[in-house]
ZAMARGU-4260 file (C-alpha; in steps of 0.2 Angstrom, whole numbers, plus 5000, padded with zeros to 4 digits):
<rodrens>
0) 5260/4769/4776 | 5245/4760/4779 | 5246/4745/4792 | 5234/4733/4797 | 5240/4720/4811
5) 5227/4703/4812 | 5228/4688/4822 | 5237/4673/4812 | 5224/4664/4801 | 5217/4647/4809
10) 5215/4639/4792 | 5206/4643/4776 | 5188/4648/4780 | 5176/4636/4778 | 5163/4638/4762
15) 5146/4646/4769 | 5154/4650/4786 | 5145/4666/4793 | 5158/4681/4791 | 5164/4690/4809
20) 5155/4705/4816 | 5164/4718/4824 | 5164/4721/4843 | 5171/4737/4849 | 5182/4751/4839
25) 5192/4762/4850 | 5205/4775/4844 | 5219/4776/4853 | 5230/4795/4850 | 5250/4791/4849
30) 5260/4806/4857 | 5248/4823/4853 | 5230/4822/4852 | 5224/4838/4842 | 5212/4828/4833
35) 5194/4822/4841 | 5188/4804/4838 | 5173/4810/4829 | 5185/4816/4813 | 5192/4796/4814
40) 5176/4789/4815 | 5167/4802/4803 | 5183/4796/4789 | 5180/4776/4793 | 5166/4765/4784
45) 5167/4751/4799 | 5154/4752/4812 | 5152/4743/4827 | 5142/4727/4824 | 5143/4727/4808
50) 5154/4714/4796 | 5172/4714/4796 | 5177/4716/4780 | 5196/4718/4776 | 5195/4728/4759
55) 5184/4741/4767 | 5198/4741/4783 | 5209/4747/4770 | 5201/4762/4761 | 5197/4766/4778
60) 5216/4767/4782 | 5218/4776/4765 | 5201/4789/4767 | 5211/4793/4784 | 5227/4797/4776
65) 5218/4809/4762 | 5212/4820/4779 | 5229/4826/4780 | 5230/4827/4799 | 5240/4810/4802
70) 5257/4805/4802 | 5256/4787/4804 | 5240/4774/4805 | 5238/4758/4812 | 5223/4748/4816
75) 5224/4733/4826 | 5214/4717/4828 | 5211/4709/4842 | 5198/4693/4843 | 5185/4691/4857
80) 5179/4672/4864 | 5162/4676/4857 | 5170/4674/4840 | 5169/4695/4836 | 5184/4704/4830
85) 5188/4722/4841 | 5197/4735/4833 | 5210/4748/4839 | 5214/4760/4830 | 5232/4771/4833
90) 5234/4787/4826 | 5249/4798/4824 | 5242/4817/4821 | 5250/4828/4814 | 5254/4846/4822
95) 5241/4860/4817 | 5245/4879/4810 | 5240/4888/4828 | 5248/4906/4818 | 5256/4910/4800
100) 5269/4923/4803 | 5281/4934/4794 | 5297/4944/4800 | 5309/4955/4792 | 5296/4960/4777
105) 5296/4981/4779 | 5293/4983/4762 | 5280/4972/4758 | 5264/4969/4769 | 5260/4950/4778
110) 5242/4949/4771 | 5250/4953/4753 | 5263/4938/4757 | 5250/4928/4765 | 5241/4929/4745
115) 5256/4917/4741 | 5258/4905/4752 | 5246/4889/4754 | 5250/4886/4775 | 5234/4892/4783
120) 5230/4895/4801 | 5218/4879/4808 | 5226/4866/4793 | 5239/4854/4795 | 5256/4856/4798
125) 5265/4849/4783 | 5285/4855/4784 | 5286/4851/4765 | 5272/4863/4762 | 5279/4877/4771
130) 5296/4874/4763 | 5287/4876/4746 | 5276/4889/4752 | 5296/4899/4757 | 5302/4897/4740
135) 5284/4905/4732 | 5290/4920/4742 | 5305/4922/4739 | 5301/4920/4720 | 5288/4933/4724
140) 5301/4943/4728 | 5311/4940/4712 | 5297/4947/4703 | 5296/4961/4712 | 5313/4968/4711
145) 5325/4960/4726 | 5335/4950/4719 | 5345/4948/4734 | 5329/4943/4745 | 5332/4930/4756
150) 5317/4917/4765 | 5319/4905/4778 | 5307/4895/4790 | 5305/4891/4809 | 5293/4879/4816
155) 5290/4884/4835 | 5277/4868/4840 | 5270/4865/4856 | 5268/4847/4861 | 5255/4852/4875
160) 5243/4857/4863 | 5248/4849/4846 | 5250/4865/4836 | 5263/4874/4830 | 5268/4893/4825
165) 5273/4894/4805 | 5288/4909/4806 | 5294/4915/4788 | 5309/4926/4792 | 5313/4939/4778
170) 5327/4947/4775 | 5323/4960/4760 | 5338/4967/4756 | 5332/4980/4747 | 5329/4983/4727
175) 5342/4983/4717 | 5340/4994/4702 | 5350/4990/4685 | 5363/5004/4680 | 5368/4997/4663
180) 5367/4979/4652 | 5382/4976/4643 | 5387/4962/4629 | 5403/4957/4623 | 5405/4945/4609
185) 5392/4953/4598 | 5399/4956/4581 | 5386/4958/4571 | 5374/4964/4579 | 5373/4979/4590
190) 5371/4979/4608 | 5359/4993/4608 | 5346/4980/4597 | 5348/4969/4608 | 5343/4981/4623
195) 5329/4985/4614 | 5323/4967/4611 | 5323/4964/4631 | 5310/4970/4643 | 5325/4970/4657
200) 5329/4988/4657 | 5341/4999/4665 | 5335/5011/4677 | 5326/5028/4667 | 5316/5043/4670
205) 5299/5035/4669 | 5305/5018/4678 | 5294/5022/4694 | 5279/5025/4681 | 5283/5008/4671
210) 5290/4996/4684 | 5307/4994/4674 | 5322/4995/4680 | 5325/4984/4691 | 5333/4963/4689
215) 5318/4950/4690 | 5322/4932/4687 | 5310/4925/4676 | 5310/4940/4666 | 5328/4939/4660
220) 5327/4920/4657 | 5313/4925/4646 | 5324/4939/4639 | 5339/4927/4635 | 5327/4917/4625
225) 5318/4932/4615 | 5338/4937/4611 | 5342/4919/4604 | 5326/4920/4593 | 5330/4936/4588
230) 5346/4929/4580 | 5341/4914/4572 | 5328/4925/4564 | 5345/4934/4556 | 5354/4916/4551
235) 5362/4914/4567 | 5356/4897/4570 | 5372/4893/4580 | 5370/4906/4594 | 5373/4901/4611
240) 5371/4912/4627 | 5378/4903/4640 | 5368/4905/4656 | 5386/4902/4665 | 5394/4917/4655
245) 5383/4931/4661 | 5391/4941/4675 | 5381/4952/4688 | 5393/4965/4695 | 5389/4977/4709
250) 5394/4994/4709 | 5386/5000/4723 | 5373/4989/4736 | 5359/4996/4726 | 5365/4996/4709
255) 5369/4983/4697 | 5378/4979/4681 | 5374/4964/4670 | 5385/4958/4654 | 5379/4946/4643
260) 5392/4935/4633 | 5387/4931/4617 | 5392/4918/4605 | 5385/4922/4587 | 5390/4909/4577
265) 5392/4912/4557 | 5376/4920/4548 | 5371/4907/4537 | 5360/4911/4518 | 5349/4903/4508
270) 5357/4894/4493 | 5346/4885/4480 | 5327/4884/4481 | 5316/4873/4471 | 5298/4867/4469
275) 5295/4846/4471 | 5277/4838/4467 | 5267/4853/4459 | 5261/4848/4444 | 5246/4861/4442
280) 5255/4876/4444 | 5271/4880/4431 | 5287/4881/4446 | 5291/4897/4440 | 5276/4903/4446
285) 5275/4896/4463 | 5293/4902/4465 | 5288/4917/4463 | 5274/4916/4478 | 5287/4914/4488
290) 5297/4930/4497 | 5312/4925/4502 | 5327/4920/4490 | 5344/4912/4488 | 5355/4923/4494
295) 5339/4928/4508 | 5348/4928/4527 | 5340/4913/4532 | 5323/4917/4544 | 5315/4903/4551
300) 5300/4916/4553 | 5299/4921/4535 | 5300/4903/4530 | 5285/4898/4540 | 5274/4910/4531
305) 5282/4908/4516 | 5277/4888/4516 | 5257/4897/4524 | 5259/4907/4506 | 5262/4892/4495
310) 5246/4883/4502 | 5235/4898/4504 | 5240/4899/4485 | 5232/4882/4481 | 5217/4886/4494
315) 5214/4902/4484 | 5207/4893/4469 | 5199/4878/4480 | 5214/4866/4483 | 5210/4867/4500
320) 5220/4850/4507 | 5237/4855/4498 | 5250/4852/4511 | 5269/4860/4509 | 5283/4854/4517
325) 5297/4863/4521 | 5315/4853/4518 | 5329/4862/4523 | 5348/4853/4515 | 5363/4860/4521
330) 5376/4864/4508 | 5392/4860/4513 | 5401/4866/4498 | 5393/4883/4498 | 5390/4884/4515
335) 5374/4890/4511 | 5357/4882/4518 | 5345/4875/4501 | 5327/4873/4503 | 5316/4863/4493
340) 5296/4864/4495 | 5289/4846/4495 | 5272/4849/4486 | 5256/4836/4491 | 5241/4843/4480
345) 5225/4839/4484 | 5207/4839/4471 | 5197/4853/4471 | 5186/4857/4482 | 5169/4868/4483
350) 5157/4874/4498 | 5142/4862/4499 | 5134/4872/4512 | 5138/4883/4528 | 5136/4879/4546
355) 5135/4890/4560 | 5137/4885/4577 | 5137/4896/4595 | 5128/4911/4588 | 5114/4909/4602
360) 5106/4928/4602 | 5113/4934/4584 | 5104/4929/4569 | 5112/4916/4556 | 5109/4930/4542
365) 5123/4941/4552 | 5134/4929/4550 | 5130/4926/4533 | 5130/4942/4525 | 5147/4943/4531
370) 5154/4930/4523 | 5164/4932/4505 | 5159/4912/4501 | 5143/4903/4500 | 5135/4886/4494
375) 5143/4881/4476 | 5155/4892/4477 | 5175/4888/4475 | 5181/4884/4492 | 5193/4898/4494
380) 5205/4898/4509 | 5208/4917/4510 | 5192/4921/4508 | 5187/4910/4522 | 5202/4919/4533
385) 5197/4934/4526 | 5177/4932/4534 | 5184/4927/4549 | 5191/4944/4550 | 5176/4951/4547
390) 5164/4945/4560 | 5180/4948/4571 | 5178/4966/4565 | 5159/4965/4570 | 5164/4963/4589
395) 5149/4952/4590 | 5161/4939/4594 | 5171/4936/4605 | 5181/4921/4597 | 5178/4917/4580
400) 5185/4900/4570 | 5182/4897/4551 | 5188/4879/4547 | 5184/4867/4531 | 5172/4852/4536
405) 5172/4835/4529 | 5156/4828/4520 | 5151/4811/4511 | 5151/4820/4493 | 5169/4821/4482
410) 5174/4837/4480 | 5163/4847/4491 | 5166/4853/4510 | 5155/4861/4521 | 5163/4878/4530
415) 5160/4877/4547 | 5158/4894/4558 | 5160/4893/4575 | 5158/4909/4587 | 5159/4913/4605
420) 5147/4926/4607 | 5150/4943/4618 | 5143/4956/4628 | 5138/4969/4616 | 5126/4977/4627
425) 5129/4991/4639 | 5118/5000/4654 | 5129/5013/4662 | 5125/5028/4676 | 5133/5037/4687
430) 5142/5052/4693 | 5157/5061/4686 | 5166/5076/4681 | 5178/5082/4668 | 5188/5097/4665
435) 5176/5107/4658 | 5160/5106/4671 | 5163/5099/4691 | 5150/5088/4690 | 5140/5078/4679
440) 5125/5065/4682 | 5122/5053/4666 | 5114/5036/4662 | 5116/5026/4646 | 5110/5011/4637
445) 5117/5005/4621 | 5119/4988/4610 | 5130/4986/4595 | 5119/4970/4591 | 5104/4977/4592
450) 5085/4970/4584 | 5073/4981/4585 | 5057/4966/4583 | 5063/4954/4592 | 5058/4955/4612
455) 5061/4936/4616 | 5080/4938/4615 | 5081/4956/4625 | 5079/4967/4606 | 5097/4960/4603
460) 5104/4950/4587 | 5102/4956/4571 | 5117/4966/4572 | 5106/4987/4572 | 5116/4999/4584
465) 5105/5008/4595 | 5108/5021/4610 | 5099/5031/4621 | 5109/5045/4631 | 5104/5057/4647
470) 5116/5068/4654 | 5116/5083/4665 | 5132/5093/4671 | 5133/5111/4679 | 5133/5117/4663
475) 5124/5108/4650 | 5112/5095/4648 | 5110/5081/4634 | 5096/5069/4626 | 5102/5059/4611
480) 5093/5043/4603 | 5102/5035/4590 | 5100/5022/4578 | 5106/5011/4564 | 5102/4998/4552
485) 5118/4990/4545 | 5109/4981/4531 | 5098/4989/4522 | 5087/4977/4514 | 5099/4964/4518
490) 5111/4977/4505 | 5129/4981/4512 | 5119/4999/4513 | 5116/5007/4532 | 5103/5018/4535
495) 5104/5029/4552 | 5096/5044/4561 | 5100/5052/4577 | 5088/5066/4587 | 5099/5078/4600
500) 5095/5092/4611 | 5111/5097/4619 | 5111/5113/4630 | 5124/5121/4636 | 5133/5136/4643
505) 5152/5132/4646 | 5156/5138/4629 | 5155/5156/4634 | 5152/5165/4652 | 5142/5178/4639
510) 5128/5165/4630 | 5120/5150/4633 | 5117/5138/4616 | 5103/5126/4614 | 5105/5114/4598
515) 5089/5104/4595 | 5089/5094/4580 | 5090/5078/4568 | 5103/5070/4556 | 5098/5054/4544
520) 5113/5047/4533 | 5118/5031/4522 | 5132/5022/4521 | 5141/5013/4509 | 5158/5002/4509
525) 5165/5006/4495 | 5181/4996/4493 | 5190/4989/4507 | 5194/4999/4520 | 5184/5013/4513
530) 5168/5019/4516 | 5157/5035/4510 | 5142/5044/4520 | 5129/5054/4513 | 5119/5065/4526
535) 5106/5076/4529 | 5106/5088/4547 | 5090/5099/4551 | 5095/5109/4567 | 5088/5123/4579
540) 5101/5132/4589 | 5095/5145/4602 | 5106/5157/4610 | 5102/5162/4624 | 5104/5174/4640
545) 5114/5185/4631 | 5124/5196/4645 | 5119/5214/4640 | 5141/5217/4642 | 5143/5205/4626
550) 5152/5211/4611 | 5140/5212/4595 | 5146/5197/4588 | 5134/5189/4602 | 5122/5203/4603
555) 5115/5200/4583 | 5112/5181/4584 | 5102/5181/4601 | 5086/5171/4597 | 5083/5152/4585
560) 5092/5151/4570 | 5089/5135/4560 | 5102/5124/4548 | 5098/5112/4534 | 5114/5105/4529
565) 5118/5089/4517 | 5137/5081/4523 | 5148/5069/4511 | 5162/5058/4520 | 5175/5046/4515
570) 5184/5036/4527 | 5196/5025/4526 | 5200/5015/4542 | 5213/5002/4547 | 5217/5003/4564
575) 5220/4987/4571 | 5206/4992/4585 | 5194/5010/4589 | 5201/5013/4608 | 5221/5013/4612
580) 5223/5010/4593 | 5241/5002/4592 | 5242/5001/4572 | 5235/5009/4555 | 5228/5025/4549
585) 5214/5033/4546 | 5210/5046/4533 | 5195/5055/4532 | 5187/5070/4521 | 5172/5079/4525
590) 5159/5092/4515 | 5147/5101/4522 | 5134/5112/4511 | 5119/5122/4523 | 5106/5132/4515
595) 5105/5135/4498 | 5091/5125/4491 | 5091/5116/4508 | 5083/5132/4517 | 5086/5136/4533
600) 5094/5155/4540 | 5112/5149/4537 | 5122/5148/4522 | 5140/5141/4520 | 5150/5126/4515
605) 5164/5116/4524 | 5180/5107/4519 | 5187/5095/4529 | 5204/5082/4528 | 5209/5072/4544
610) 5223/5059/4544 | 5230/5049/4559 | 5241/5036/4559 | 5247/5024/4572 | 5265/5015/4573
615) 5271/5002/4584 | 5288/5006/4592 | 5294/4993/4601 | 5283/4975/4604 | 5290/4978/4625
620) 5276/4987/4635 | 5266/4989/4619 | 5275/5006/4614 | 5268/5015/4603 | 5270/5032/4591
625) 5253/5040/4585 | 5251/5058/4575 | 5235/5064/4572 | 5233/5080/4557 | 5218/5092/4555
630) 5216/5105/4541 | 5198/5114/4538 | 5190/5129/4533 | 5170/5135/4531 | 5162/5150/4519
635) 5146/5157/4520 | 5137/5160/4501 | 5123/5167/4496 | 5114/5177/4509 | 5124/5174/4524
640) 5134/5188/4527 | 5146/5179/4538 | 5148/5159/4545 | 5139/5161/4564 | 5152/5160/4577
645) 5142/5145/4583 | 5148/5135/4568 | 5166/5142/4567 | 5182/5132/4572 | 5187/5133/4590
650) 5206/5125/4598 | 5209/5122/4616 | 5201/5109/4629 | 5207/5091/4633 | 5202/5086/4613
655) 5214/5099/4603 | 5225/5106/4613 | 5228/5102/4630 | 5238/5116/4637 | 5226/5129/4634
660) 5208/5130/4639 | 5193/5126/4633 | 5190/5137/4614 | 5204/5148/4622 | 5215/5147/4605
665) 5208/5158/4591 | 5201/5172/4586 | 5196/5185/4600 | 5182/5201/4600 | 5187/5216/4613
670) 5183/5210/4626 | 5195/5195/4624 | 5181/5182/4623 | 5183/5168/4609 | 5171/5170/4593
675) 5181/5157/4582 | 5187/5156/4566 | 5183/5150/4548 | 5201/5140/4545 | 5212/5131/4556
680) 5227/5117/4558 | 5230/5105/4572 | 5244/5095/4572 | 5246/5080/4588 | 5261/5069/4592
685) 5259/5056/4604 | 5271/5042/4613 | 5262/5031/4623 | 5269/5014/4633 | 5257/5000/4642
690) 5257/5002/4662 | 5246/4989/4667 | 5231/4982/4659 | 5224/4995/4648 | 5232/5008/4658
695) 5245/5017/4648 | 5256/5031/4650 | 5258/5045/4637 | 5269/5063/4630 | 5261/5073/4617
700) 5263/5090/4609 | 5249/5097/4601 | 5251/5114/4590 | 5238/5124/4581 | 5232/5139/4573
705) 5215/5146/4569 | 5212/5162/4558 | 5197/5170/4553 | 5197/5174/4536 | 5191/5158/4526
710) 5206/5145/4517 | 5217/5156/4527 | 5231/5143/4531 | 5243/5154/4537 | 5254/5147/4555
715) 5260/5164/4558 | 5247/5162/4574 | 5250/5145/4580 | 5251/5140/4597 | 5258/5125/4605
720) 5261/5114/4623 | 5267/5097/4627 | 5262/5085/4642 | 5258/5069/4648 | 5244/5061/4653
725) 5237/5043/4657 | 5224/5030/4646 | 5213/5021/4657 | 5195/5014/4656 | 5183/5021/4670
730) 5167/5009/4669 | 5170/5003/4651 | 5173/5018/4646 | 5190/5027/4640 | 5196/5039/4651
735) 5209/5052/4648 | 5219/5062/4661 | 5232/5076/4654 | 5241/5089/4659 | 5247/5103/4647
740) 5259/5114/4648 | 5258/5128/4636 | 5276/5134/4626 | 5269/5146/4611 | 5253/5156/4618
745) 5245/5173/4615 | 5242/5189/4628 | 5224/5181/4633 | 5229/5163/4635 | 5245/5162/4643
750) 5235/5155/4661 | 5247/5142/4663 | 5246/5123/4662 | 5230/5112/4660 | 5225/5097/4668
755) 5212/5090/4658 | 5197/5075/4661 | 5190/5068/4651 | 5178/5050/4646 | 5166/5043/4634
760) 5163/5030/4623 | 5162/5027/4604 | 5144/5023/4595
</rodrens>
């Protein structure tokens, strides 16, 4: 309320009379006083012996009541004989927040609940705030689980003083976990479909891992609506859930059942479809662009794309401004829903030029040479959706938007990029460990956008990959320096090389093995999705400190051996991501050829296949289903009496199979020590389901066999194990932890379960 009380006017002012001053300006406190004048006087603009003005008398009143510390303001004038005007001004305070308390909450702790609430010790006492700040936790309990929570509030204020004690009393009542859902009315439709549609689940096995189980407001309104879109994406375009009709039954205090009441509705078609306003296209034809039918159950979804397809028709070949509309004409006499599509073509349009806007580090020729339309060109839609998908696949980018641009010239539009760029760059170091050594110090720098010339912008944005590696571990040791140019001569052609020395002594307690060497390959696209890679691999390996116990499969290659070896690959590759992959495959085959020609002391080839593929389950928690296959075999030629057992196949370790231990799977000399094998198979099934972020949880089996004799494909041998395990990122990086539990072993590696650690990152 603002209130200012003045004298009664003695008649209009006079023109040029001389405008009062202000005498004196006391403050007077009604009933607590918990507020020091200086606070008035600091929020007020008047000053003693200055002008009265009135308009600045009220945004003083207003400045006060935006402090939030008073209840009610009056200021009150009062003349003097010498022609001043004194002022009084009466302040009602408001009680202060002395404490914030909590009772009754066991479950939860006060500094969590105090993250809700907005009443803080030392602000103002405001009792609608602390009413509001009651319902954001009992809604916090909601989320968390109980349900049958109950928050209420007590004020204890101390006049003396002017503050008051905020007292949030909980009664927590305990989570109540969901024994079953239930519908009735569903006749269509199966009840276990619509379960599997809701991210409110009964109580399971693995509910303490995922957070399920257990009733949460918000999540079951959002459930309801999910379960009416699912069926008017079937034709029911009547469904009804009545919010009234659901029923909450309690078992037991701790247990719950809910039933949902469903009304269906009928389950309506499409009936006739036809074409209105395309003259360039015969109707048959555009008829046929679209996917659903008459007699289609009627999909809102599908219809949407459906009317996307139709224009991206027209865009395809320039008619870039074509807009469809969608009209849909209930058929009373079929009961069927007709649809007709309501054409507006547009001229046609090319690209006049290509703007690029946001790329502040990475070079306009990146962006460029990833584009599928240029200057001149037909302004084609989907090959302007399809380059935005393509600089998205750079991961350059963090947001990427592709959109026609109007210019002053008929028939021509300019395609406009705009990008958000991202951090592609990385520095790591640390400390770790892993299953296979206790302890490892490393330190890592890499960039995915990497210019090589170009120091003013940090050697960053000509889209070369580089990295340089140092690890040490208990048992090894590693150098790498890697790098590749994507664009050779501005050609979709890469060019890479990378230079290794990795030592190490965890593959055996008999040998230590060095590896010192080079690789160089290209790399081409192909087709789409495919690629191929031609290599060339020049490497040193020592073996070293041979123990004098070790079998002679050790004992004949102490000493350097070099390979010179050319590899073939083709890939193709359409995961939706690299790193907790959700969708899509990839297929790969491999050839290796050493020596021959090439030189060095080793001659052999290797075949190679390996296929995975990736399957979303259910949309709730991200499920998803991925199996990964291996099959390969090497032969030595020429010279080489056998394939070195350094270059042989090897099973076992947190990378194959994760019940056994590291190399433990495979061939064996007498002494029970791995020496590998020339073929093998692996074969892994894994289920994994989102946790929090990018944490997930997982169960796996792996199986596999390895044989020595060469294309010896035989599972007679095979061993096996199953686990789980979580997906995390430690630092950026992806982070593994399983444990294996073996099922089919040998008489040499039947140790009992695995736990396994493991963490890198992909160049």
């Amino acid at each position: 309320m603002l209130r200012a009380q003045a004298p009664a006017p003695a008649g209009p002012p006079q023109a040029g009379a001389a405008a009062r001053k202000i005498g004196t300006i006391s403050i007077r406190f009604i009933g607590i006083a918990n507020v020091s004048e200086q606070i008035v006087r600091t929020n007020m603009q008047l000053r003693e012996g200055n002008d009265f003005d009135p308009a600045i008398l009220d945004r003083d009143i207003r400045s006060l009541y935006r402090t939030g510390l008073f209840e009610f303001i009056e200021i009150k004038q009062e003349d003097t004989p010498e022609g001043r005007v004194n002022l009084v001004v009466e302040v009602t305070p408001k009680y202060r927040v002395s404490a914030v308390r909590f009772q009754g909450n066991k479950q939860v702790k006060s500094r969590r609940l105090q993250d809700e609430v907005t009443t803080r010790a030392n602000s103002a006492l405001d009792e609608r705030t602390v009413k509001d700040d009651a319902g954001k936790i009992h809604e916090y309990y909601q989320k968390s689980g109980y349900n049958q929570a109950q928050v209420s509030y007590d004020i204890e204020r101390d006049r003396a003083t002017g503050y008051g004690t905020v007292i949030f009393k909980i009664r927590e009542g305990g989570k109540v976990r969901i024994g079953r859902i239930n519908f009735d009315g569903n006749q269509r439709i199966k009840s276990s479909t619509l379960r599997g549609k809701m991210e409110t689940k009964k109580w399971g096995l693995f509910s303490w891992i995922m957070g399920t189980g257990y009733y949460k407001d918000e999540k079951f309104e959002d459930d309801i609506n999910k379960l009416l879109d699912y069926y008017r994406e079937h034709g029911f375009l009547d469904a009804e859930i009545p919010l009234d009709q659901i029923s909450y039954d309690y078992p037991s205090k701790r247990r719950m059942v809910i039933t949902v009441h469903v009304d269906e509705g009928r389950q309506y078609r499409i009936g006739d479809i036809s074409i209105a306003g395309g003259k360039l296209y015969p109707e048959a034809l555009l008829k046929a662009v679209v996917a659903q039918k008459s007699g289609s159950v009627y999909n809102p979804t599908k219809l949407d794309k459906d009317v996307e397809a139709l224009e991206d028709f027209y865009g395809r070949d320039g008619y870039l401004e074509t807009r469809v509309r969608l009209v849909r004409k209930p058929n009373v006499a079929t009961g069927n829903i007709d649809l007709e599509y309501q054409v507006n073509e547009s001229e046609r349009f090319l690209v006049e030029s290509v703007k690029i806007e946001g790329n502040d580090n990475t070079k306009s020729i990146v962006v460029l040479r990833e584009l599928l339309l240029g200057p001149g060109d037909v302004f084609n839609t989907v090959l302007m959706k399809r380059s935005k998908v393509r600089l998205e696949n750079t991961r350059f980018f963090e947001e990427v938007n592709t959109t026609p641009e109007s210019t002053n010239i008929p028939g021509r539009r300019n395609l406009k990029i705009s990008v958000r760029e991202e951090r592609t760059g990385n520095l790591s170091f640390g400390a770790g460990f892993n299953s296979i050594e206790k302890g490892v110090l490393f330190a890592e720098i890499s960039q995915s956008n990497f210019d090589l010339f170009n120091r003013r912008s940090f050697f960053q944005g000509d889209g070369q990959k580089f990295r340089l590696k140092f690890q040490i571990g208990s048992q090894s040791s590693e150098v790498l320096l890697a790098f590749e140019e994507p664009w050779l001569f501005e050609r979709q052609l890469a060019l890479g090389f990378t230079v290794y020395r990795v030592s190490s002594d965890y593959n055996s307690a008999f040998y230590e093995e060095v590896r010192t060497g080079g690789e160089i390959h290209l790399r081409k696209l192909l087709f789409e999705y495919v690629e191929g890679t031609f290599s060339y691999t020049y490497e040193v390996v020592d073996i070293r400190n041979i123990d004098p116990s070790a079998s002679a499969v050790f004992q004949s290659l102490a000493g350097t051996h070099t390979t010179s070896k050319f590899g073939l690959q083709l890939l193709r590759d359409t995961r939706d991501r690299l790193i907790n992959t959700t969708s899509g495959s990839r297929l790969e085959f491999i050839t290796e050829v050493a020596g021959g020609p090439l030189g060095g002391n080793t001659d052999y080839y290797r075949l190679e296949a390996r296929a995975a593929h990736y399957v979303p389950i259910f949309r709730f928690q991200t499920q998803v289903f991925g199996i990964d296959a291996r099959l390969g075999s090497v032969k030595n030629f020429g010279e080489s009496i056998d394939v070195p057992f350094y270059d042989r196949y090897f099973l076992g370790g947190p990378q194959t199979l994760r019940g056994f231990e590291f190399r433990e799977v495979g061939p064996k000399d007498s002494f029970g020590e791995p020496v590998g094998g020339k073929s093998y198979g692996f074969l892994s099934l894994e289920y994994s389901i989102a946790i929090v972020g990018q944490m997930r949880f997982a169960v796996f089996y792996d199986a596999g066999f390895v044989n020595y004799p060469s294309y010896d494909f035989n599972p007679a041998n095979y061993n096996d194990n199953w686990g789980f395990g979580i997906r995390m990122f430690i630092a950026g990086a992806p982070a593994n932890l399983d444990f294996g539990i073996p099922i089919t072993t040998d008489k040499i590696n039947k140790k009992g379960s695995q736990f396994n650690f493991s963490f890198g990152s992909r160049f």
